[in-house]
Residue frames relative to the residue before (quaternion, step in Angstrom):
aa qw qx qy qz dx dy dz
X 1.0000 0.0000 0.0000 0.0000 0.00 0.00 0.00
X 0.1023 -0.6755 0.7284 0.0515 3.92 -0.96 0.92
X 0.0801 0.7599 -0.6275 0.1499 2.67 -1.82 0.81
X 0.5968 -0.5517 0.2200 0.5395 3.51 -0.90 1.20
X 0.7527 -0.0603 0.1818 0.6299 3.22 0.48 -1.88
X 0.7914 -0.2784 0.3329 0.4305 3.34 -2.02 -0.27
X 0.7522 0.3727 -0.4097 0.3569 3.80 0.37 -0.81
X 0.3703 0.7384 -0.4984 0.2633 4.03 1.20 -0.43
X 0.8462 0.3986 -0.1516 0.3196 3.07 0.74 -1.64
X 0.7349 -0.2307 -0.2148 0.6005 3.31 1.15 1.48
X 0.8996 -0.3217 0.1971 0.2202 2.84 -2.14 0.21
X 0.6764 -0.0679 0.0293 0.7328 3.40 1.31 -1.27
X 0.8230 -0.3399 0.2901 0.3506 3.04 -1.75 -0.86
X 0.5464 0.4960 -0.4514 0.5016 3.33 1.16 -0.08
X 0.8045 0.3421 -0.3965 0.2801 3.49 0.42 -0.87
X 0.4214 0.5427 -0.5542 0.4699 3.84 1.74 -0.58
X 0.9004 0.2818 -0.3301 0.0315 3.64 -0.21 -0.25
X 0.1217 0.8460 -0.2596 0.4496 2.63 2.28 0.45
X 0.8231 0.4315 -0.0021 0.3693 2.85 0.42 -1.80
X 0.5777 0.5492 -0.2729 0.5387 3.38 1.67 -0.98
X 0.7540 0.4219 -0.2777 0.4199 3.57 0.54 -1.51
X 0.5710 0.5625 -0.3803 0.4615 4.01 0.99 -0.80
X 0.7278 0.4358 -0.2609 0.4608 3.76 1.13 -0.87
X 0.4341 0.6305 -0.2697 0.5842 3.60 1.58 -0.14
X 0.7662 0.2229 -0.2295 0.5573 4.10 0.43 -1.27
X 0.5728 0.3489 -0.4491 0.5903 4.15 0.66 -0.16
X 0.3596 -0.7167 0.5723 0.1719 3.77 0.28 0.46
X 0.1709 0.7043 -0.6141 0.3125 3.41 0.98 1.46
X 0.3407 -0.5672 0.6197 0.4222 3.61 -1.70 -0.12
X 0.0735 0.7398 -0.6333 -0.2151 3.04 -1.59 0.16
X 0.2267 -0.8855 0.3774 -0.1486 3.35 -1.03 1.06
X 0.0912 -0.8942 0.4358 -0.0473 3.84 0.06 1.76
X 0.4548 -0.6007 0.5052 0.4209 3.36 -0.71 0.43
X 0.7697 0.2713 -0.4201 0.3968 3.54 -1.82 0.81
X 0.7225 0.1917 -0.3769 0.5470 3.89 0.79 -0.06
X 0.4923 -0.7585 0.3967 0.1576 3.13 -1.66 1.10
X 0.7611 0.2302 -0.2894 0.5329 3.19 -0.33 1.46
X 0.7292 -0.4147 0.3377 0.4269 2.92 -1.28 -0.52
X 0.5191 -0.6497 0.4364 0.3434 4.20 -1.17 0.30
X 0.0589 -0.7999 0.5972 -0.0017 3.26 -0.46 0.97
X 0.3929 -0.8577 0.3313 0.0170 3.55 -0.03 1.58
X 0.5399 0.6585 -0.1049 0.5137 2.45 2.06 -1.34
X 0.7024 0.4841 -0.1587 0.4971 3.36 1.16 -0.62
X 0.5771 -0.5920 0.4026 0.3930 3.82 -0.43 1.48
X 0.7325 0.6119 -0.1491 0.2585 2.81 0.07 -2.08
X 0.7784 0.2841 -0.1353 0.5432 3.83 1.02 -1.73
X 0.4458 0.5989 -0.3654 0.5560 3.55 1.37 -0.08
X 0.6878 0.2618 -0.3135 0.6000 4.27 -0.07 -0.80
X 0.7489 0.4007 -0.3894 0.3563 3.88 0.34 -0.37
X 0.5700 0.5980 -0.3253 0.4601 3.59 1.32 0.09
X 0.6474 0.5295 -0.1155 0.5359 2.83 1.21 -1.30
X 0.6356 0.4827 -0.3397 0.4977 3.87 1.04 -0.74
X 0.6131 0.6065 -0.2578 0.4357 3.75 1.34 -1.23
X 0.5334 0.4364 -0.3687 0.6238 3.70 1.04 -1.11
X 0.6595 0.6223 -0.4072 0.1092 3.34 -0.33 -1.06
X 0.6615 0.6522 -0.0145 0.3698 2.66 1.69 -2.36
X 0.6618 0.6079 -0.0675 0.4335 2.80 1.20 -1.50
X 0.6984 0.4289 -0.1468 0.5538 3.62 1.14 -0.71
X 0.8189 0.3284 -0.2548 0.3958 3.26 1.24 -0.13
X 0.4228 0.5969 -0.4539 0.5089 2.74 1.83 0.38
X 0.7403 0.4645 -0.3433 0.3439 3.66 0.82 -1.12
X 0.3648 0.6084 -0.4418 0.5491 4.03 2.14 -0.43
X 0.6293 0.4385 -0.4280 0.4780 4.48 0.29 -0.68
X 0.7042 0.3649 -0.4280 0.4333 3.45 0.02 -1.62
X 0.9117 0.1283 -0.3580 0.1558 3.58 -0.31 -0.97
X 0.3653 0.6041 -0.5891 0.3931 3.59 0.85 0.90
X 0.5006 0.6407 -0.3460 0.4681 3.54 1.10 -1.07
X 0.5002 0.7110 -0.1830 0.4592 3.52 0.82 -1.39
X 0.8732 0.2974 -0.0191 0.3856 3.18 -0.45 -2.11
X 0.6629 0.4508 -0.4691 0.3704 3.38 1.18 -0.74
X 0.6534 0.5706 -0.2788 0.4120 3.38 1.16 -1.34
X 0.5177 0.3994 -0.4540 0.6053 4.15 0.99 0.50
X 0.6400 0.5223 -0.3970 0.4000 3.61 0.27 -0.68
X 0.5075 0.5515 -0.2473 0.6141 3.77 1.12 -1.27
X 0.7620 0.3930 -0.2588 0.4448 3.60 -0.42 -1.12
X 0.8058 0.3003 -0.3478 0.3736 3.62 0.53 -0.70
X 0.5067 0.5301 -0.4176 0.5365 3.89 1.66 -0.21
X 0.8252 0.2969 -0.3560 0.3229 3.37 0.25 -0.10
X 0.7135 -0.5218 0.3382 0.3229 3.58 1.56 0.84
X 0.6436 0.3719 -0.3728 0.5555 3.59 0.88 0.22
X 0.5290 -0.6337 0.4509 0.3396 3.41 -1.66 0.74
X 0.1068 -0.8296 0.5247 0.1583 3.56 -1.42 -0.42
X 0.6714 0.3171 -0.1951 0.6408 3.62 0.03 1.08
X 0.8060 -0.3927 0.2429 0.3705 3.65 -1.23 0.51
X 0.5698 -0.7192 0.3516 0.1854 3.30 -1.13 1.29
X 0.1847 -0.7165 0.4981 0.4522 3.96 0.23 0.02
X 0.8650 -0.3151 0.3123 0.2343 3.37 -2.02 0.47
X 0.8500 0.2442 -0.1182 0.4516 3.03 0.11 1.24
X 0.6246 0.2818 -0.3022 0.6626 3.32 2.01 0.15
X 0.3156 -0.6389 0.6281 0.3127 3.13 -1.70 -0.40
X 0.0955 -0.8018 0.4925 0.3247 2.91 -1.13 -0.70
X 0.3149 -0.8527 0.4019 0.1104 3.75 -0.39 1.24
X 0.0033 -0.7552 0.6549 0.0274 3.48 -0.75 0.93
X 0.5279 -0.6004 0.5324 0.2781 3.67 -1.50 1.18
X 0.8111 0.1987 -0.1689 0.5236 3.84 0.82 -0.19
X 0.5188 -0.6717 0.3380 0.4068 3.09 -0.75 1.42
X 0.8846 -0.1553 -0.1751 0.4034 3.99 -0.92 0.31
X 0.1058 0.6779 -0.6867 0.2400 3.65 0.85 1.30
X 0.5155 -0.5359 0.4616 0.4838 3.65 -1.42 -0.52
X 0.7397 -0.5448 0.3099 0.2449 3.08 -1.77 0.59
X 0.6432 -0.6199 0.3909 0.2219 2.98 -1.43 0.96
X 0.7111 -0.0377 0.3291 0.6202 2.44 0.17 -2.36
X 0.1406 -0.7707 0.5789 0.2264 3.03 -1.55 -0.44
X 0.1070 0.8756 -0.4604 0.0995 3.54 -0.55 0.88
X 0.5729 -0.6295 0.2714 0.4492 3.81 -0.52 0.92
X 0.5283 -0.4747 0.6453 0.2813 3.07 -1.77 1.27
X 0.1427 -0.8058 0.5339 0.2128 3.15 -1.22 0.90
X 0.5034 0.4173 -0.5797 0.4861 3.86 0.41 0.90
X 0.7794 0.2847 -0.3857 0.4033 3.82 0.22 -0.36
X 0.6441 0.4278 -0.4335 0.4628 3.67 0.66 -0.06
X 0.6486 0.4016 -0.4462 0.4680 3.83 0.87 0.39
X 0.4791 0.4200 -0.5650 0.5243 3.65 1.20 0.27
X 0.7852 0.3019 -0.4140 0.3477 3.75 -0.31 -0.87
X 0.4575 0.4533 -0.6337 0.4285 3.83 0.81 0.39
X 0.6491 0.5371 -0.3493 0.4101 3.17 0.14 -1.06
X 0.6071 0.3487 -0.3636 0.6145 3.98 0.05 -0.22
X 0.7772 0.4085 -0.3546 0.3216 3.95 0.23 -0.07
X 0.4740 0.4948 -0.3110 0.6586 3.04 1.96 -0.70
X 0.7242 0.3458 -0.4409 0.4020 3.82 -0.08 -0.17
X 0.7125 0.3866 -0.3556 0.4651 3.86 0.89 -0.74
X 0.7565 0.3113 -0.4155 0.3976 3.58 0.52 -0.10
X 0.4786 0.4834 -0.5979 0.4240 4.04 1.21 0.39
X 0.8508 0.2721 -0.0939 0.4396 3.81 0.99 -0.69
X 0.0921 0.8866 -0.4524 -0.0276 3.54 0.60 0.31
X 0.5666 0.6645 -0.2182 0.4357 3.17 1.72 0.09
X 0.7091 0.3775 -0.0792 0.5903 3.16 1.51 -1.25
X 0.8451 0.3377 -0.0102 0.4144 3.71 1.17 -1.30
X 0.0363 0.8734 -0.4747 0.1023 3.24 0.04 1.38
X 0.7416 -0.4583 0.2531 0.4194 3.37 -1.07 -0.22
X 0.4918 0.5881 -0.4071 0.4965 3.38 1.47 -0.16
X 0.6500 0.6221 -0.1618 0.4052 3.49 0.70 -1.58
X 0.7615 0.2970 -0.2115 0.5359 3.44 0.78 -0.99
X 0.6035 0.5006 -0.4695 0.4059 3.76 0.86 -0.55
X 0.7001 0.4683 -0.3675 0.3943 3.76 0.80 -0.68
X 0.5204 0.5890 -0.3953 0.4755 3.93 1.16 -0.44
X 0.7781 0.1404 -0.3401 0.5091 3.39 0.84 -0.53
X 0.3711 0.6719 -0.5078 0.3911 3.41 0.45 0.83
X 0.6019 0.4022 -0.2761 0.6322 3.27 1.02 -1.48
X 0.7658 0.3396 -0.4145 0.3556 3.91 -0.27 -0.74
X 0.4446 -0.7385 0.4773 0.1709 3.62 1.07 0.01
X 0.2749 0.7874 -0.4186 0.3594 2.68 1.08 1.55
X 0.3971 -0.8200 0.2772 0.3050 3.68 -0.22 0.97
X 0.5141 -0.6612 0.4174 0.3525 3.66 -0.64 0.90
X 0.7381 -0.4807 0.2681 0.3902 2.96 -1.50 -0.13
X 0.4248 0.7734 -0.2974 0.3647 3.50 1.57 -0.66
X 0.5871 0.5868 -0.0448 0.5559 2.96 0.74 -2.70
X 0.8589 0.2481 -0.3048 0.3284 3.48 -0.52 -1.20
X 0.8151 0.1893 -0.3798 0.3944 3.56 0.76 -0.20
X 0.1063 0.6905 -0.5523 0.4548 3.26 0.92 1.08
X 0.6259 0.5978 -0.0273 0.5002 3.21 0.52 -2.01
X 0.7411 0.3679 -0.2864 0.4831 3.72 0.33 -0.55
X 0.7016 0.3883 -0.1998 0.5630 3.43 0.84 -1.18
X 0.7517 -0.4487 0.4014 0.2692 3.79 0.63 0.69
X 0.5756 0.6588 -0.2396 0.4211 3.40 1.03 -0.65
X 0.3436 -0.7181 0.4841 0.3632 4.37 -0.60 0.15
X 0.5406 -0.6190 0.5250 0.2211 3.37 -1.13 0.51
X 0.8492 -0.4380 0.2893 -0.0578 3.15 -0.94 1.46
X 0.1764 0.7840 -0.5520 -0.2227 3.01 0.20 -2.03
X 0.1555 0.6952 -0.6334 0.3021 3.55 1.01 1.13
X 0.2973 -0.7661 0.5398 0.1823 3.22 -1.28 1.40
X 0.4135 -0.6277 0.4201 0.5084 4.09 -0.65 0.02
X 0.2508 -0.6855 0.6813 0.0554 3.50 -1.00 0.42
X 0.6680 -0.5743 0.3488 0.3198 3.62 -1.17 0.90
X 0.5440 0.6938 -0.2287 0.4127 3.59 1.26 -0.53
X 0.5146 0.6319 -0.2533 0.5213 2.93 1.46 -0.90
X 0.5954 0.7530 -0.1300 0.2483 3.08 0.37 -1.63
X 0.7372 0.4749 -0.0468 0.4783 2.55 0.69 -2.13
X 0.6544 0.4993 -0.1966 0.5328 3.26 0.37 -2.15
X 0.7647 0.3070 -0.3919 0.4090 4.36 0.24 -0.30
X 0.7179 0.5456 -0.3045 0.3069 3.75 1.10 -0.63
X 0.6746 0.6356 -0.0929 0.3637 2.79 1.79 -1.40
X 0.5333 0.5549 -0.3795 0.5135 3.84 1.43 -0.59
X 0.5817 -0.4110 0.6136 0.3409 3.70 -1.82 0.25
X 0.7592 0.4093 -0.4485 0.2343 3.92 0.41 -0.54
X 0.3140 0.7650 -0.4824 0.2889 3.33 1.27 0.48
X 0.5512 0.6843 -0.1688 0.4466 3.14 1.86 -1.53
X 0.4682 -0.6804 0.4790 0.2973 3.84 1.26 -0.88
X 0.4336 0.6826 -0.4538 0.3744 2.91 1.86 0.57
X 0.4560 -0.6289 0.5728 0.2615 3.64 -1.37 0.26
X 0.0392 -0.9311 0.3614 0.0289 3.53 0.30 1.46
X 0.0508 -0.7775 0.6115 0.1377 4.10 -1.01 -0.21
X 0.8314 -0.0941 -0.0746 0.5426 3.18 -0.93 1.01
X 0.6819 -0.4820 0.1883 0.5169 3.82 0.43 1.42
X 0.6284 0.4494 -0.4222 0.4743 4.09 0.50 -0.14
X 0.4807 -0.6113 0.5410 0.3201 3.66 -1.59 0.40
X 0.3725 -0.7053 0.5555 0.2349 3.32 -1.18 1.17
X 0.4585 -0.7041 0.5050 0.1976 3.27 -1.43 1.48
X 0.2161 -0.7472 0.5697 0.2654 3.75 -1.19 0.30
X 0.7964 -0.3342 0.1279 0.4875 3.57 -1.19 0.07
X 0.6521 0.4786 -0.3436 0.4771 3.61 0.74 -0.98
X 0.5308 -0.5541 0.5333 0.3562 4.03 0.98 0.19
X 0.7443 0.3095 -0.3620 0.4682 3.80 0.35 0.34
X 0.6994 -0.5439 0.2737 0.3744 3.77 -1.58 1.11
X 0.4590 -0.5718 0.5632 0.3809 3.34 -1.19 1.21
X 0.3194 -0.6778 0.6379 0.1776 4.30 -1.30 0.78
X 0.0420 -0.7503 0.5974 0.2802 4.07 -0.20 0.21
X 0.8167 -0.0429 0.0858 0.5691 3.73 1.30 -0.82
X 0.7187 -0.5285 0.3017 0.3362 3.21 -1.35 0.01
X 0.6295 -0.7110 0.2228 0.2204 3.41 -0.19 1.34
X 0.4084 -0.6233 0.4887 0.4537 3.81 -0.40 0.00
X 0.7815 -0.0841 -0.0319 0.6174 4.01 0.66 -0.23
X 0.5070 -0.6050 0.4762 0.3875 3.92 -1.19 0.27
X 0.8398 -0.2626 0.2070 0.4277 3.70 -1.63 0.13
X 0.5827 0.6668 -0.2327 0.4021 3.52 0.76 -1.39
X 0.8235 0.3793 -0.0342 0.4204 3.48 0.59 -1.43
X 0.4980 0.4381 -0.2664 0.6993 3.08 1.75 -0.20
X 0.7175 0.2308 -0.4447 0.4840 3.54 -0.42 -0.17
X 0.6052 0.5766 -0.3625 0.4121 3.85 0.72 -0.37
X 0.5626 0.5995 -0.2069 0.5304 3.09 1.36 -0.80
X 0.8861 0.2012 -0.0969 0.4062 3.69 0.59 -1.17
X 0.5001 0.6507 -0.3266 0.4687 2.78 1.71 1.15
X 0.4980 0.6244 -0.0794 0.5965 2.70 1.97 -0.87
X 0.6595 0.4344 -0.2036 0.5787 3.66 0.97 -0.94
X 0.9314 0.2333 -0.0753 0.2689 3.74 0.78 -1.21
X 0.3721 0.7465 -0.1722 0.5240 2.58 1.87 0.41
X 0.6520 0.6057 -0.1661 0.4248 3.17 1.79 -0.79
X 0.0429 -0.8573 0.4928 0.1424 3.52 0.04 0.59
X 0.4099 -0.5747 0.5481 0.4485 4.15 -1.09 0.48
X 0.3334 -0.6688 0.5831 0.3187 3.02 -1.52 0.17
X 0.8072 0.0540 -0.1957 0.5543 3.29 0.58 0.99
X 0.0888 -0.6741 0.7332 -0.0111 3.78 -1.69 0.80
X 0.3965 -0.6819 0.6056 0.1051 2.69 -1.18 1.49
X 0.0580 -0.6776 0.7323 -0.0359 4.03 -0.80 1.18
X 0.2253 0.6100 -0.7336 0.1976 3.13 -1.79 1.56
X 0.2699 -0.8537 0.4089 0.1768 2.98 -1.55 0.55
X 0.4396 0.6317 -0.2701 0.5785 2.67 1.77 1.05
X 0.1969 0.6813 -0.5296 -0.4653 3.29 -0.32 -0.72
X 0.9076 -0.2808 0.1258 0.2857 3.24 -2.17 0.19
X 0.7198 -0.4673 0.3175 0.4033 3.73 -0.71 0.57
X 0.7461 0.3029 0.0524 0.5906 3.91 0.65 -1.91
X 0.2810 0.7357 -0.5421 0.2931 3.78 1.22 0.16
X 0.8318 0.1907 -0.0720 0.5162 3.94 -0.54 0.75
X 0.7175 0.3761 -0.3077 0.4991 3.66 1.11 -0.50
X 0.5870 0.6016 -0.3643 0.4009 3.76 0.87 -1.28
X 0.0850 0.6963 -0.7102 -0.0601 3.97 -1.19 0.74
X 0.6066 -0.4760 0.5669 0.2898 2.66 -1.71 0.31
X 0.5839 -0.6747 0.4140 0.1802 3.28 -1.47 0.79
X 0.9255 0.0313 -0.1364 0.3518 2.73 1.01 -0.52
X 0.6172 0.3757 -0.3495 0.5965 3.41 1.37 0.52
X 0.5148 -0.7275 0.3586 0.2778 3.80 1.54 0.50
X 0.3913 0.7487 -0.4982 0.1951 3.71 1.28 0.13
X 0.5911 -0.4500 0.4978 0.4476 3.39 -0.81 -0.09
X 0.3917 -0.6182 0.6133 0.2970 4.50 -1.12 0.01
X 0.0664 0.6434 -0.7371 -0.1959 3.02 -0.95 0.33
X 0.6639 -0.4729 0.4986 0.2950 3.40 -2.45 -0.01
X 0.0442 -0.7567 0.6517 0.0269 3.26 -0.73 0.37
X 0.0584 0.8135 -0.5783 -0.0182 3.96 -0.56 0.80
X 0.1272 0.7762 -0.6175 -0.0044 3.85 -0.67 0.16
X 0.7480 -0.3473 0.2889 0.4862 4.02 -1.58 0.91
X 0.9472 -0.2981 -0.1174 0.0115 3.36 0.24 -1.02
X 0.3921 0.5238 -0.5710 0.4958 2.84 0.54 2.19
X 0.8261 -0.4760 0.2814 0.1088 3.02 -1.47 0.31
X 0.3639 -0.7367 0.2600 0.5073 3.61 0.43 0.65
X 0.3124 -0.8056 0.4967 -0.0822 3.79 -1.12 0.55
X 0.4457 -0.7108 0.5175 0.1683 3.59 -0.82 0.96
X 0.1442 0.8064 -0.5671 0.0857 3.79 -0.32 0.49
X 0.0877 -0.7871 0.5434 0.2784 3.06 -1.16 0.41
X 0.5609 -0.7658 0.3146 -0.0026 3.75 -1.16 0.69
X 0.6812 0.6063 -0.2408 0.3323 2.64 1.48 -1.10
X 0.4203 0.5836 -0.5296 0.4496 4.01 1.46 0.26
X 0.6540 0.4819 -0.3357 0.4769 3.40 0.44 -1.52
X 0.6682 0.5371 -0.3613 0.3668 3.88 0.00 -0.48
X 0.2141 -0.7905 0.5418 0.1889 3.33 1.34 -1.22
X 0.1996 0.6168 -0.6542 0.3895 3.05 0.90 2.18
X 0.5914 -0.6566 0.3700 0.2867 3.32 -0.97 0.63
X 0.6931 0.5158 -0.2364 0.4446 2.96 0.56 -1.28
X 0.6960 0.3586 -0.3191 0.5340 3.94 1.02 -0.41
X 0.2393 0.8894 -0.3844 0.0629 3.86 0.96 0.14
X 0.7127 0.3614 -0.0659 0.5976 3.22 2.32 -0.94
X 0.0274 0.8810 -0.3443 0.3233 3.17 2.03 0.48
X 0.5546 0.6864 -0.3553 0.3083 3.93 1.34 -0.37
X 0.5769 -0.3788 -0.7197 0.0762 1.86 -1.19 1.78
X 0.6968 -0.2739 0.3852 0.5395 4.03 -1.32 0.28
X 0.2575 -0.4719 0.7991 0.2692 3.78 -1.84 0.17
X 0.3022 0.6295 -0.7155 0.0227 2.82 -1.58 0.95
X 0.1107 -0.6806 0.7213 0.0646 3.98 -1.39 1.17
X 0.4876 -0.4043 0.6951 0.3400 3.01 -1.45 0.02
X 0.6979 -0.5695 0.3957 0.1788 3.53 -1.68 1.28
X 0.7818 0.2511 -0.2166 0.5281 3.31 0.59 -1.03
X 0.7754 0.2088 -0.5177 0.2951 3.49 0.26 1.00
X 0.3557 0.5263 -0.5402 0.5520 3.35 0.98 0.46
X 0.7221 0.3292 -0.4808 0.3729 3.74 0.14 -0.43
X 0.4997 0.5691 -0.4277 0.4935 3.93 1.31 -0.89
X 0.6295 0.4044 -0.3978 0.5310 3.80 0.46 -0.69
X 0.7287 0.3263 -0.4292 0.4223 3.70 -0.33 -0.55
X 0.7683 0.3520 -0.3262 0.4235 4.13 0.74 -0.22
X 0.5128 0.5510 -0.4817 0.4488 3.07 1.25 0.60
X 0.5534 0.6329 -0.2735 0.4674 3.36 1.29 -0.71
X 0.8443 0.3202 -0.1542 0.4011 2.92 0.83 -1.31
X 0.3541 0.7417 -0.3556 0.4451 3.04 1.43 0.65
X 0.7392 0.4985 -0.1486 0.4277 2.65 0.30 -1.97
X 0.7686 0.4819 -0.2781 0.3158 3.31 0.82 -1.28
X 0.7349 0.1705 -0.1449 0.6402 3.71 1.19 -0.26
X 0.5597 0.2936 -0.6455 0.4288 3.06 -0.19 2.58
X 0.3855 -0.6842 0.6163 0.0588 3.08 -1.88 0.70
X 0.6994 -0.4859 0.2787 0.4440 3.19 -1.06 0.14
X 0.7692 0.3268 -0.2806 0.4720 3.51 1.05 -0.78
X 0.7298 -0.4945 0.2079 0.4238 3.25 0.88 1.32
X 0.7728 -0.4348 0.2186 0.4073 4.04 -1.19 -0.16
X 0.4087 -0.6936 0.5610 0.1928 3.22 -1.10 1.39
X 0.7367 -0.4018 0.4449 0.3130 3.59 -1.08 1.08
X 0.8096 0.1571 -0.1886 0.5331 3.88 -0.09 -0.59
X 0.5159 0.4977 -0.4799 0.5058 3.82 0.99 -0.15
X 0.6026 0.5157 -0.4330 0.4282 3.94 0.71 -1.34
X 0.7207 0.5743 -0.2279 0.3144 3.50 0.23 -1.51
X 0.7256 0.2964 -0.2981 0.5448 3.80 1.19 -0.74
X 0.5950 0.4226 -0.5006 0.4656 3.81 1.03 -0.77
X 0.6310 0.4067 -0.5172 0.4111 4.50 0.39 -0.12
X 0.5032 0.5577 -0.4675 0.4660 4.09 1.12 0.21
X 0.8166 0.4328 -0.1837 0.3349 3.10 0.72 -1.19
X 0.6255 0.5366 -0.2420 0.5121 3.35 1.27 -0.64
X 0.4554 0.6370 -0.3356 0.5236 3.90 1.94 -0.25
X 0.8139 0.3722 -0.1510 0.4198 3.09 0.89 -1.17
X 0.3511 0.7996 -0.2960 0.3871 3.06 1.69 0.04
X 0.3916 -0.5910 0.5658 0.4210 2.83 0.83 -1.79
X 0.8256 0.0097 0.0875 0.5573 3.74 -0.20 -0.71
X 0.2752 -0.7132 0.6224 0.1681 3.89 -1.71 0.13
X 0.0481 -0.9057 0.4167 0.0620 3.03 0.28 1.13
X 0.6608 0.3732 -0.3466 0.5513 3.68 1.93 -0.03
X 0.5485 -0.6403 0.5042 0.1871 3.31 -1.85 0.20
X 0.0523 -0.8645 0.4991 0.0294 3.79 0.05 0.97
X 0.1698 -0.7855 0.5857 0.1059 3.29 -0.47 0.98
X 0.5733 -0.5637 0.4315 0.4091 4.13 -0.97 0.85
């Protein structure tokens, strides 16, 4: 094993030496830049100097993140933010990376997420977080990822937005322009919410908002303790997405593919969706996979052994295999 140094080979000092002494009894080498040769554990001398290197190494990284924690702790008593802006603000500094000034709403992304609030509270029936994440798919608008990628100079992804998003950007108090910590608004001396700027909508529109959002119930959840045979392997034919399952009272569970309805580009001509029902797309994949591993003189010994994996995972054994 090579490695920059002694701390690489793990997290702290228990694991750098784990790792040394386990490579020591498999009589393996193991080897860091700056000591000459190889570690000989066995040896007093390269043993206390490993053991001094882990050491070091762990207590430098115990400084940085107190160093860290104090300098967030400071930053939040004195009412300024720290770390990444949330959808829909910025944050402005008078020197290129000095620390931030102010902060105040980006104005192209805080008029998309108004917009998605004006559409779920004219329609809270029709327009949900699915519905709106795929509109701004189709319009090829940049998530939240992408866009602040995009801010810092940086290329966009092509992360699509997904209802979750949504949620996780309407649902917090910092929509409100609060200065937040661990999802709650941090309080200032007078006992009321530190304000960095002027909110994307006022109190009213926010509780309307997360009423509108939570209030909503699916009309079905798919519960398993498994997941689905072809889960991750099945694509689509023709835009190459991945299938997902899709199960409801009454029909059968089913392969589909999603990524039009989502309003991913790349699946935009996606017409019509693939969809089978599960249990023959899975009979089709074990016929295949049959077929492909026999011979005339019946199953080869390592073919038997994966088609009795596969047919486990299947679920049931519907053939008889004599030795």
């Amino acid at each position: 094993m090579v490695a920059a140094v002694v701390d690489r080979l793990g997290r702290n000092v228990v694991d750098c030496l784990n790792t040394g002494y386990k490579m020591r009894d498999e009589k393996k080498m193991l080897v860091t830049y700056g000591h000459d040769g190889a570690w000989d554990l066995d040896d007093p001398a390269d043993g206390n100097r490993f053991t001094m290197e882990a050491w070091g190494a762990q207590m430098e990284l115990r400084a940085i993140q107190r160093r860290n924690r104090d300098a967030t702790i400071k930053t939040r008593a004195a009412g300024r933010p720290k770390g990444k802006p949330s959808y829909g603000f910025q944050h402005v500094r008078k020197v290129m990376g000095g620390k931030i000034d102010h902060v105040e709403l980006h104005p192209h992304a805080s008029e998309v997420i108004r917009e998605v609030a004006r559409r779920i509270l004219a329609d809270p029936d029709n327009v949900t977080t699915s519905s709106e994440a795929a509109r701004l798919n189709r319009a090829a608008e940049l998530s939240p990822a992408d866009h602040l990628a995009v801010m810092y100079g940086k290329l966009a992804g092509g992360r699509p937005w997904s209802p979750q998003s949504l949620k996780n950007i309407r649902l917090p108090e910092a929509t409100l322009g609060h200065l937040m910590h661990r999802s709650r608004p941090v309080l200032g001396r007078d006992g009321n919410s530190v304000r960095l700027c002027e909110g994307l909508w006022d109190r009213a529109t926010h509780e309307a908002l997360k009423k509108a959002v939570l209030d909503r119930k699916a009309p079905w959840t798919r519960h398993s303790n498994r997941e689905y045979l072809l889960t991750y392997v099945a694509l689509c034919g023709q835009c190459h997405t991945r299938l997902y399952t899709q199960t409801s009272k009454d029909a059968p569970p089913r392969y589909t593919c999603t990524a039009r309805n989502k309003g991913w580009r790349h699946a935009q001509h996606c017409r019509p969706a693939p969809l089978i029902n599960a249990h023959l797309l899975g009979a089709y994949v074990e016929e295949w996979f049959l077929d492909a591993h026999v011979d005339a003189g019946g199953y080869r010994p390592l073919d038997l052994r994966i088609r009795d994996q596969f047919l486990d995972l299947l679920g049931y054994w519907p053939y008889t295999v004599e030795a």
